[in-house]
PDB file of N, CA, C and O in Angstrom:
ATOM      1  N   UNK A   1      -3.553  -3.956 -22.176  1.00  0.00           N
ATOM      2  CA  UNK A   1      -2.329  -3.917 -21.391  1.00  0.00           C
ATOM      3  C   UNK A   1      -1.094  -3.853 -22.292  1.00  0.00           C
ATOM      4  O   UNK A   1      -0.083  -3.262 -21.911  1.00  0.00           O
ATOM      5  N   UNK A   2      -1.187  -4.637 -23.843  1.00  0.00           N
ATOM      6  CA  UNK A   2      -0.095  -4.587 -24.161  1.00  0.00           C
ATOM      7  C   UNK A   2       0.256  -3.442 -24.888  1.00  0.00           C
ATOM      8  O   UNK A   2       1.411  -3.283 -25.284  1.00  0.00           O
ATOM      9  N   UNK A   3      -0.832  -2.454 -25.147  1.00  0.00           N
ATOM     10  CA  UNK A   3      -0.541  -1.058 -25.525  1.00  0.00           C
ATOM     11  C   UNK A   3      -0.141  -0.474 -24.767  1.00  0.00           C
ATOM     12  O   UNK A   3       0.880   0.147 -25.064  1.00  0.00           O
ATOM     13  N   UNK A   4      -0.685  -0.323 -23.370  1.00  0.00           N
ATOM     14  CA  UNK A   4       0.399   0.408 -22.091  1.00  0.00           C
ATOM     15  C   UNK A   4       1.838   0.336 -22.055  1.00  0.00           C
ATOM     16  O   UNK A   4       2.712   1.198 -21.955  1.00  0.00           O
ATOM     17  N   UNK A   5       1.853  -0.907 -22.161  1.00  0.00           N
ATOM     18  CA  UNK A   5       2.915  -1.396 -21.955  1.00  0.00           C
ATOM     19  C   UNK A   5       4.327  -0.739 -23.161  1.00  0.00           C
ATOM     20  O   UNK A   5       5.383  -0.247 -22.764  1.00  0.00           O
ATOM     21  N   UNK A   6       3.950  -0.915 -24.550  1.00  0.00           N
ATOM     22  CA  UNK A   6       4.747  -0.822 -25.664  1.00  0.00           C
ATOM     23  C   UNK A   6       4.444   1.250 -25.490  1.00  0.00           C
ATOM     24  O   UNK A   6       5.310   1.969 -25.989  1.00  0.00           O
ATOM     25  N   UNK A   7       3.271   1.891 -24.815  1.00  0.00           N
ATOM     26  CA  UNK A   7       3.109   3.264 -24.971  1.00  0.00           C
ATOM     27  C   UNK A   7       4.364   3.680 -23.722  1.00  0.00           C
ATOM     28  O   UNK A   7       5.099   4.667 -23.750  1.00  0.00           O
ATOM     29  N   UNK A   8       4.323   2.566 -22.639  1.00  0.00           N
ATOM     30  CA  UNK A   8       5.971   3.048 -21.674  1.00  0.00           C
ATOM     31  C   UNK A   8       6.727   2.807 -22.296  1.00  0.00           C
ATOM     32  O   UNK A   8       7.226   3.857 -22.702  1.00  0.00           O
ATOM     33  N   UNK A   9       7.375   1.679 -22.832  1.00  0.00           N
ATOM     34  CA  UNK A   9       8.743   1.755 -23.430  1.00  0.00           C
ATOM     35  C   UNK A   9       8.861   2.918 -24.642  1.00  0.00           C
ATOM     36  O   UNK A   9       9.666   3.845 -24.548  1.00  0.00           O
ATOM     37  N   UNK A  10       8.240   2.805 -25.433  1.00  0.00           N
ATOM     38  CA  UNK A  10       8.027   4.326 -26.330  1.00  0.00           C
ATOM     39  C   UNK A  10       8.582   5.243 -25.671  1.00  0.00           C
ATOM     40  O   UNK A  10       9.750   5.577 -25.871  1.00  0.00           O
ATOM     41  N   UNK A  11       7.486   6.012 -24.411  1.00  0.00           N
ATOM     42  CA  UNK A  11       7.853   6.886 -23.967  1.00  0.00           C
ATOM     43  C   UNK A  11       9.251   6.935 -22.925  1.00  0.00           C
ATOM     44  O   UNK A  11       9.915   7.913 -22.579  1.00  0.00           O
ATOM     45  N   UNK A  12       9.355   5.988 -22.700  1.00  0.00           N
ATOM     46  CA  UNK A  12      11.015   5.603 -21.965  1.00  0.00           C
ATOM     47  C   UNK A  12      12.184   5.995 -23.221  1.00  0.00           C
ATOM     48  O   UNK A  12      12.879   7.010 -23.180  1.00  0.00           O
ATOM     49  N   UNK A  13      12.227   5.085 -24.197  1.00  0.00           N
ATOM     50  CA  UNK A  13      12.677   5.199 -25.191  1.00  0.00           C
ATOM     51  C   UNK A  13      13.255   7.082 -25.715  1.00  0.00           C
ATOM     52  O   UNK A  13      14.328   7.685 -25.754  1.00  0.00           O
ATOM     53  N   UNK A  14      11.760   7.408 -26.038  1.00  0.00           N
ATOM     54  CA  UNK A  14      11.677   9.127 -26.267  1.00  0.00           C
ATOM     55  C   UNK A  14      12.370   9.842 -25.055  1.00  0.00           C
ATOM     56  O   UNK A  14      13.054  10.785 -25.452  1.00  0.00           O
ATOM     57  N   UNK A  15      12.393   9.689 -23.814  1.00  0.00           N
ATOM     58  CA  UNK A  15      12.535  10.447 -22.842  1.00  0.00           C
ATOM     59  C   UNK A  15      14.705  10.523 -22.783  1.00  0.00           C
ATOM     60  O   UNK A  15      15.521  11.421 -22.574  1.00  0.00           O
ATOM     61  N   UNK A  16      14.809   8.695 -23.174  1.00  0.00           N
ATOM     62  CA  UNK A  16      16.227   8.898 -23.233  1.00  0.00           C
ATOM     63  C   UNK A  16      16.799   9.637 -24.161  1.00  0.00           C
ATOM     64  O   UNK A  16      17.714  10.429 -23.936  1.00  0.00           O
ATOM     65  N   UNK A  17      16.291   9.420 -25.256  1.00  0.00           N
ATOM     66  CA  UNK A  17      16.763   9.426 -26.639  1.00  0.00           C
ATOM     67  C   UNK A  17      16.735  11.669 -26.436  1.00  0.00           C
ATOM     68  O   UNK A  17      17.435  12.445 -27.086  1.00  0.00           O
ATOM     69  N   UNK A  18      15.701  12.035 -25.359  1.00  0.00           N
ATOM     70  CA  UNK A  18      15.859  13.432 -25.681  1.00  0.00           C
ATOM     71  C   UNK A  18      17.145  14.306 -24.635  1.00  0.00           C
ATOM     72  O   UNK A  18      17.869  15.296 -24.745  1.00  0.00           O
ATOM     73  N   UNK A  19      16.791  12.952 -23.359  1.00  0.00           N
ATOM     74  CA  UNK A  19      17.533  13.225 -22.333  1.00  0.00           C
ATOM     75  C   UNK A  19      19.605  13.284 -23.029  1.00  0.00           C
ATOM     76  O   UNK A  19      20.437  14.037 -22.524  1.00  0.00           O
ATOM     77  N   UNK A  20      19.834  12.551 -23.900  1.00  0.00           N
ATOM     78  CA  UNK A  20      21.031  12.097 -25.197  1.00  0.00           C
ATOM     79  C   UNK A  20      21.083  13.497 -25.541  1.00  0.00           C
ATOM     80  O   UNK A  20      21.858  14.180 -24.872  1.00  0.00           O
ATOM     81  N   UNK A  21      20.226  14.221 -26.706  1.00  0.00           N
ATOM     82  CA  UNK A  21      20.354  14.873 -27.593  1.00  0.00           C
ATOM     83  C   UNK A  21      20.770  16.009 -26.449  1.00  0.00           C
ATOM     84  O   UNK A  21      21.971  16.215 -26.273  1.00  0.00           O
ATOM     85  N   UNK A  22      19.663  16.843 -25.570  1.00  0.00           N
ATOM     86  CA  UNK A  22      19.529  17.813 -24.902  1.00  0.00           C
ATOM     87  C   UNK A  22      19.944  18.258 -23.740  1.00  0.00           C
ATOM     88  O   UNK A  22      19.963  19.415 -23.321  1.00  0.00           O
ATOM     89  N   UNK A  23      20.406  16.895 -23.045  1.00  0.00           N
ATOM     90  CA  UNK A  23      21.028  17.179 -21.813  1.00  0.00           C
ATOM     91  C   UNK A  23      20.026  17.356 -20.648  1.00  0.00           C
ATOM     92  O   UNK A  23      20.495  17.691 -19.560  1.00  0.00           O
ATOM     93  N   UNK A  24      18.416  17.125 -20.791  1.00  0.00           N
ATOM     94  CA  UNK A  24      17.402  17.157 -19.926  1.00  0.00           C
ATOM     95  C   UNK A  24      16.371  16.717 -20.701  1.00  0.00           C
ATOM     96  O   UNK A  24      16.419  16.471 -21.906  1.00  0.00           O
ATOM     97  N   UNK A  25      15.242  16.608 -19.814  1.00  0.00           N
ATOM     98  CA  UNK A  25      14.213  16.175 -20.348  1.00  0.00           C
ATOM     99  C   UNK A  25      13.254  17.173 -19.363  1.00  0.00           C
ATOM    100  O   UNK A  25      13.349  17.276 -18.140  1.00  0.00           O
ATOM    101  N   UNK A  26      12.200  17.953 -20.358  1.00  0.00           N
ATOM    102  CA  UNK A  26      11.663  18.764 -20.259  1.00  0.00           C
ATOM    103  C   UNK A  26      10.676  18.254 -19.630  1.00  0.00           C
ATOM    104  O   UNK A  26      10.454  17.053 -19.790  1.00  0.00           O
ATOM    105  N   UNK A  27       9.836  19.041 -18.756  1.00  0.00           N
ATOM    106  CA  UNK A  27       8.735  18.704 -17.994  1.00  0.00           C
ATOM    107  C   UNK A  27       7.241  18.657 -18.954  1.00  0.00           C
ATOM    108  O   UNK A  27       7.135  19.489 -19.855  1.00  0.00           O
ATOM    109  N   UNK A  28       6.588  18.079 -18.818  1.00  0.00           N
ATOM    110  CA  UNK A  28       5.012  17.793 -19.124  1.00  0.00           C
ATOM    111  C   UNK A  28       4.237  17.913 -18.387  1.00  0.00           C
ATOM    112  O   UNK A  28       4.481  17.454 -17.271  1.00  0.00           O
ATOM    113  N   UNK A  29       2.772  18.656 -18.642  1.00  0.00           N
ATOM    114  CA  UNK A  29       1.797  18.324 -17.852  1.00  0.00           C
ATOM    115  C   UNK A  29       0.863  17.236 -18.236  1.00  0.00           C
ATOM    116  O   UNK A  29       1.123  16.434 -19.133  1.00  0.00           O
ATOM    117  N   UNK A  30      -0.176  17.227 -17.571  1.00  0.00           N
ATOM    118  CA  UNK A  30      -1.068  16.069 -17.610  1.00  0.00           C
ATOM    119  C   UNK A  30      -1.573  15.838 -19.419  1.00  0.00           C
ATOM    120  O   UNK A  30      -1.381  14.815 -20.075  1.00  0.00           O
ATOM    121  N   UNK A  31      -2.208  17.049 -19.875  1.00  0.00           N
ATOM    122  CA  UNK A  31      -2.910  16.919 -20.995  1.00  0.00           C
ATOM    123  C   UNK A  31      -1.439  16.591 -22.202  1.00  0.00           C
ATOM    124  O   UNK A  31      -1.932  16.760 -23.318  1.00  0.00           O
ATOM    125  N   UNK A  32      -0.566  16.373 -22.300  1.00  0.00           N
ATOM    126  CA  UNK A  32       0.431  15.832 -22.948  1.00  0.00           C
ATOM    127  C   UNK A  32       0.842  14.527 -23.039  1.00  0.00           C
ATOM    128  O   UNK A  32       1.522  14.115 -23.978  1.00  0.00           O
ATOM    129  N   UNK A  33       0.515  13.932 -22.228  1.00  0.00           N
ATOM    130  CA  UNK A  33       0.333  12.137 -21.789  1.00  0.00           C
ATOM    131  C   UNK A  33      -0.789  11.890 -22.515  1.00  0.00           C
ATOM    132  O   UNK A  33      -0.655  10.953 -23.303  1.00  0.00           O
ATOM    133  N   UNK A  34      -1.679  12.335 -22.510  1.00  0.00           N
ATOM    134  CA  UNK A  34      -3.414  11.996 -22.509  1.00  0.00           C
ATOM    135  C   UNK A  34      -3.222  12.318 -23.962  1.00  0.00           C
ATOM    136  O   UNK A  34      -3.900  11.505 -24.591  1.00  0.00           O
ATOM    137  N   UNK A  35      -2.507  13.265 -24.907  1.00  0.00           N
ATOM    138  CA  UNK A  35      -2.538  13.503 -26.424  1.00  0.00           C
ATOM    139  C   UNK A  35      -1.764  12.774 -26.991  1.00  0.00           C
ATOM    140  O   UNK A  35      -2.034  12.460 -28.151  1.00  0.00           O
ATOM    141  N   UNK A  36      -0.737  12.343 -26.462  1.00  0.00           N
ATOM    142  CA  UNK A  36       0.356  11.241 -27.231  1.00  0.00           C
ATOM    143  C   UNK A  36      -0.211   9.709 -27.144  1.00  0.00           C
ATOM    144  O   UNK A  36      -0.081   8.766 -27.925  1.00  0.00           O
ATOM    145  N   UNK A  37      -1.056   9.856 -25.583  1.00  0.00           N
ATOM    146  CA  UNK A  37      -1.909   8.512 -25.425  1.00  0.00           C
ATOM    147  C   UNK A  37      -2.977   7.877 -26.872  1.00  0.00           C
ATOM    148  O   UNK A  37      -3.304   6.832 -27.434  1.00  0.00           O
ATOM    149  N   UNK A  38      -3.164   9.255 -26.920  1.00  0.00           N
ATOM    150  CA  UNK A  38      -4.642   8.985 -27.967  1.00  0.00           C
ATOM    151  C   UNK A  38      -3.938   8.987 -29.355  1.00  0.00           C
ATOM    152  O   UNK A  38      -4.247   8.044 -30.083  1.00  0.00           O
ATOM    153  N   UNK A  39      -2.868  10.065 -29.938  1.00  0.00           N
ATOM    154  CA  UNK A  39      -2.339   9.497 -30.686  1.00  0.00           C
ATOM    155  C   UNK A  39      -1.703   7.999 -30.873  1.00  0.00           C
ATOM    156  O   UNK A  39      -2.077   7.351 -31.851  1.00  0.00           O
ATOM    157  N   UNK A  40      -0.765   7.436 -29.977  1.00  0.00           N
ATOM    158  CA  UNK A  40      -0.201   6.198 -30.334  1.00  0.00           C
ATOM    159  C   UNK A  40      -1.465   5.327 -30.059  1.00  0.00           C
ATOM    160  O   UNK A  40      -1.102   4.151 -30.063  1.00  0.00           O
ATOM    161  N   UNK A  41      -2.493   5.405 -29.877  1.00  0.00           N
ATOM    162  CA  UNK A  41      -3.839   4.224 -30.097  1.00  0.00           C
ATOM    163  C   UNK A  41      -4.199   4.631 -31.564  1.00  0.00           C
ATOM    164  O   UNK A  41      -4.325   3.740 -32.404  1.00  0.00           O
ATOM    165  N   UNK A  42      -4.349   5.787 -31.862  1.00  0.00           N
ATOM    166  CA  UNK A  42      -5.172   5.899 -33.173  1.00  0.00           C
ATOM    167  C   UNK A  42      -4.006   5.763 -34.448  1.00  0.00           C
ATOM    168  O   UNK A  42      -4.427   6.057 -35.567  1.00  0.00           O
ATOM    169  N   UNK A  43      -2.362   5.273 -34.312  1.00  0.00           N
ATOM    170  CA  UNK A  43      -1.530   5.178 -35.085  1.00  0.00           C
ATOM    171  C   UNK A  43      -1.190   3.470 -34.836  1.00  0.00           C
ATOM    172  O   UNK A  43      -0.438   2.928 -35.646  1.00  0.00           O
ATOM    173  N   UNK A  44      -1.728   2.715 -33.775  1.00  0.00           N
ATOM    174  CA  UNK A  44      -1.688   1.440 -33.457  1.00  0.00           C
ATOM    175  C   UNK A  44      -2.796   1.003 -34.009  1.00  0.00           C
ATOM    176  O   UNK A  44      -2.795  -0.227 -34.044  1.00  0.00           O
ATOM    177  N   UNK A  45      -4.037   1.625 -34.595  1.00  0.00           N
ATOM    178  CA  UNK A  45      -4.764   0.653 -34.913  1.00  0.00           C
ATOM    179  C   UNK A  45      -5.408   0.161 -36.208  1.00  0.00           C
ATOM    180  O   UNK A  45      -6.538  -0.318 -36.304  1.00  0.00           O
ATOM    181  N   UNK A  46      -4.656   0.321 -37.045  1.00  0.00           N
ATOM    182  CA  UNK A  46      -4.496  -0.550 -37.931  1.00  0.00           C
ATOM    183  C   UNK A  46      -3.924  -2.050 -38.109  1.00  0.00           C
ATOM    184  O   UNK A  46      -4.296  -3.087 -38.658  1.00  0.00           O
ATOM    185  N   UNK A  47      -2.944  -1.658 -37.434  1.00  0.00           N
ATOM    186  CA  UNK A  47      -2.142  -2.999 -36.999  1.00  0.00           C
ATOM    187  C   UNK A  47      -2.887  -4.228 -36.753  1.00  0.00           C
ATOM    188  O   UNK A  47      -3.028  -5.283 -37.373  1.00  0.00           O
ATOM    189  N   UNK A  48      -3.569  -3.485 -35.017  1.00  0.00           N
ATOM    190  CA  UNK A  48      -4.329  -4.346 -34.521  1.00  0.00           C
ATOM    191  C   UNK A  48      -5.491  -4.849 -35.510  1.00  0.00           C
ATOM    192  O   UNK A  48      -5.566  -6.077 -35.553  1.00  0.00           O
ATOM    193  N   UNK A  49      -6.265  -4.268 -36.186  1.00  0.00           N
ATOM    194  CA  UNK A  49      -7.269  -4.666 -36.717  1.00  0.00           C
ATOM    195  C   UNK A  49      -6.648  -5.591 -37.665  1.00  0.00           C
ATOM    196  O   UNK A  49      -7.234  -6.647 -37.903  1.00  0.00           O
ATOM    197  N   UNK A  50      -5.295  -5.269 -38.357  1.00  0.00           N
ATOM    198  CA  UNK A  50      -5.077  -6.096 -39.403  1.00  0.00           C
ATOM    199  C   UNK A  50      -4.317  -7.569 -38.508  1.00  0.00           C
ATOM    200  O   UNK A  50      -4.277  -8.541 -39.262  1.00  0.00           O
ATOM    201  N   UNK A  51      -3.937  -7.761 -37.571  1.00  0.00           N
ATOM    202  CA  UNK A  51      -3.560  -8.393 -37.348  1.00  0.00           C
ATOM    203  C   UNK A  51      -4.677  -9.683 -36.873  1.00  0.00           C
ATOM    204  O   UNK A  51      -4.694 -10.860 -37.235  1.00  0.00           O
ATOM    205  N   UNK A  52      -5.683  -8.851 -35.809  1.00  0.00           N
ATOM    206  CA  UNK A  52      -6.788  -9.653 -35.357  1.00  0.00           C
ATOM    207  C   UNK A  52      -8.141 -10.156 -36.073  1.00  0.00           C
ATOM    208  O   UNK A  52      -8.923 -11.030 -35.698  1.00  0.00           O
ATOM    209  N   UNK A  53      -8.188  -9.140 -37.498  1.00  0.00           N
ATOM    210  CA  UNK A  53      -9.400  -9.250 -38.117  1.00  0.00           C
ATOM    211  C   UNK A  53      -8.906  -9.642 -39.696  1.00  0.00           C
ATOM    212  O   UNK A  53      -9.418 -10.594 -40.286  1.00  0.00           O
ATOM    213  N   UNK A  54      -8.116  -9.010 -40.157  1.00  0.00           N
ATOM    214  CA  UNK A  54      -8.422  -9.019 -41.309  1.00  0.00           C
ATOM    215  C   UNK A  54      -7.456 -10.134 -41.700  1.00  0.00           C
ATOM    216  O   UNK A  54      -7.676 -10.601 -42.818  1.00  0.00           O
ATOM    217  N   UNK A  55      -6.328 -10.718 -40.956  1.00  0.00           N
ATOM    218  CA  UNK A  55      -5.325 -11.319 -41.733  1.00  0.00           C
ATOM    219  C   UNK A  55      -6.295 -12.640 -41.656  1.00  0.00           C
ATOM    220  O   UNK A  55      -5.862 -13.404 -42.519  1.00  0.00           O
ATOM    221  N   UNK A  56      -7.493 -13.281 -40.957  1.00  0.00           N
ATOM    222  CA  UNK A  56      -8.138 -14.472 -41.116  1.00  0.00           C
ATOM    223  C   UNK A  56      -8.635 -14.013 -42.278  1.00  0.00           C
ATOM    224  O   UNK A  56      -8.027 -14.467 -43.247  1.00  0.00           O
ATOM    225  N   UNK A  57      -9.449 -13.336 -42.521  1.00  0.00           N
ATOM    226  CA  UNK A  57     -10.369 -12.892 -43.945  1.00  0.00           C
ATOM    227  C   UNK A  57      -9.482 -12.888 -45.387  1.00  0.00           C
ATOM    228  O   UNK A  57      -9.881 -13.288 -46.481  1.00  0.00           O
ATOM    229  N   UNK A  58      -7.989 -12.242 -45.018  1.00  0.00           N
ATOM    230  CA  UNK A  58      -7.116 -12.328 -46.213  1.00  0.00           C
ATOM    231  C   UNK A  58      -6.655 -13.541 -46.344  1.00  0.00           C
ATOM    232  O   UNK A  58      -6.715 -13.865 -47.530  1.00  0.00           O
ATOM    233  N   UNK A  59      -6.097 -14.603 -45.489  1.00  0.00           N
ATOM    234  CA  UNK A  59      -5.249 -15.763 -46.086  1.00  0.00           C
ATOM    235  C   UNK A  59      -6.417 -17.257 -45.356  1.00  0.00           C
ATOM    236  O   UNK A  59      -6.545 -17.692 -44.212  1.00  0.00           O
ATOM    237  N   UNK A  60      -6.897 -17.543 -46.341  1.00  0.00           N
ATOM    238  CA  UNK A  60      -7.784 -18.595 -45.815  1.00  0.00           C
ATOM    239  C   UNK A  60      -7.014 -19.943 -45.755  1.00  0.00           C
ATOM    240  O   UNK A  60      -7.577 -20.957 -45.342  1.00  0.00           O
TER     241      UNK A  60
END
């Protein structure tokens, strides 16, 4: 949930920030959600792993 969550504000974030520059915000279809989806998991997960796994193993 809390990746949903931080993947809306992201994309809230992006949508203003283009809606600013451009004066609109361009339409998307489905498979464009679903590729940025899978990107921001596979660029989030390091984090997670380092946060949930490895920082017990590094600082005893």
């Amino acid at each position: 949930m809390e990746w949903l969550l931080c993947y809306g504000l992201v994309g809230l974030l992006v949508m203003a920030l283009e809606n600013k520059l451009t004066g609109e915000v361009h339409g998307q279809q489905w498979e464009f959600y679903v590729a940025t989806l899978c990107l921001f998991v596979v660029f989030a997960l390091p984090g997670f792993i380092y946060h949930y796994d490895l920082k017990k193993l590094l600082n005893p």
